[in-house]
C-alpha positions in Angstrom: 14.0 -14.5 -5.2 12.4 -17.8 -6.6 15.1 -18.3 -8.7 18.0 -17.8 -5.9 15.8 -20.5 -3.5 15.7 -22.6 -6.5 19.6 -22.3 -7.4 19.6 -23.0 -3.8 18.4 -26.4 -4.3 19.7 -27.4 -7.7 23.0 -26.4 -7.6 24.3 -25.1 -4.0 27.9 -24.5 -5.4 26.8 -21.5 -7.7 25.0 -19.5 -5.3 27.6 -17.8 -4.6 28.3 -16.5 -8.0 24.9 -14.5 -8.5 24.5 -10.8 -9.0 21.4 -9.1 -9.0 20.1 -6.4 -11.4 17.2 -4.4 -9.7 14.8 -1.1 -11.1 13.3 1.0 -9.8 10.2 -0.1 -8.6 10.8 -3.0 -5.8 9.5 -3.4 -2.7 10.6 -3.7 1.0 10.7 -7.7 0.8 13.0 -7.4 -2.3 15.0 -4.9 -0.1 15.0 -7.2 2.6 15.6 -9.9 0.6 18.6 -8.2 -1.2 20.4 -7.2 2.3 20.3 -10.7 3.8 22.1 -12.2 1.0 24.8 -9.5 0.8 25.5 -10.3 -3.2 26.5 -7.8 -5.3 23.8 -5.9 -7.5 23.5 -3.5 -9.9 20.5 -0.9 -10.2 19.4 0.4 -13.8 19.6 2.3 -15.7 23.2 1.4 -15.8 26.6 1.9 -18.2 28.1 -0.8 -20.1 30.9 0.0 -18.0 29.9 -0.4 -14.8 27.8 -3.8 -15.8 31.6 -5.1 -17.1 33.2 -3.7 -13.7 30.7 -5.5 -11.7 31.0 -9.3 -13.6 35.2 -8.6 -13.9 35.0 -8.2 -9.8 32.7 -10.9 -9.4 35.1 -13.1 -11.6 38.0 -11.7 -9.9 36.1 -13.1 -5.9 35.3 -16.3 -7.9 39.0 -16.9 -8.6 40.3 -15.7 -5.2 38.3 -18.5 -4.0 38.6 -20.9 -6.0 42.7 -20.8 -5.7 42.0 -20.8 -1.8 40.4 -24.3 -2.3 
């Protein structure tokens, strides 16, 4: 979450392009956290696969916005 505020700060324009990764163990703030930013995430364990599928369709928004610009 530090890191996102942070990003936040530094460097606005690339907020946008995060993705969380998340285990297991987290707790109700991260939850909270997590839902009011509406980012895509993965949880682990995960497959290769589905790590690839989530960065191609995060590409794929990035580019869908960027041509709308």
């Amino acid at each position: 979450m530090e890191f996102f505020e942070e990003l936040g700060r530094v460097a606005p324009e690339q907020v946008k392009r995060v993705v969380f990764m998340t285990g297991d163990a987290f707790t109700v703030q991260v939850q909270h956290f997590l839902a009011s930013v509406g980012h895509r995430r993965i949880e682990k364990p995960f497959k290769a696969q589905d790590l690839r599928d989530l960065v191609q369709a995060q590409i794929n928004a990035s580019l869908a916005e960027t041509a709308k610009e």
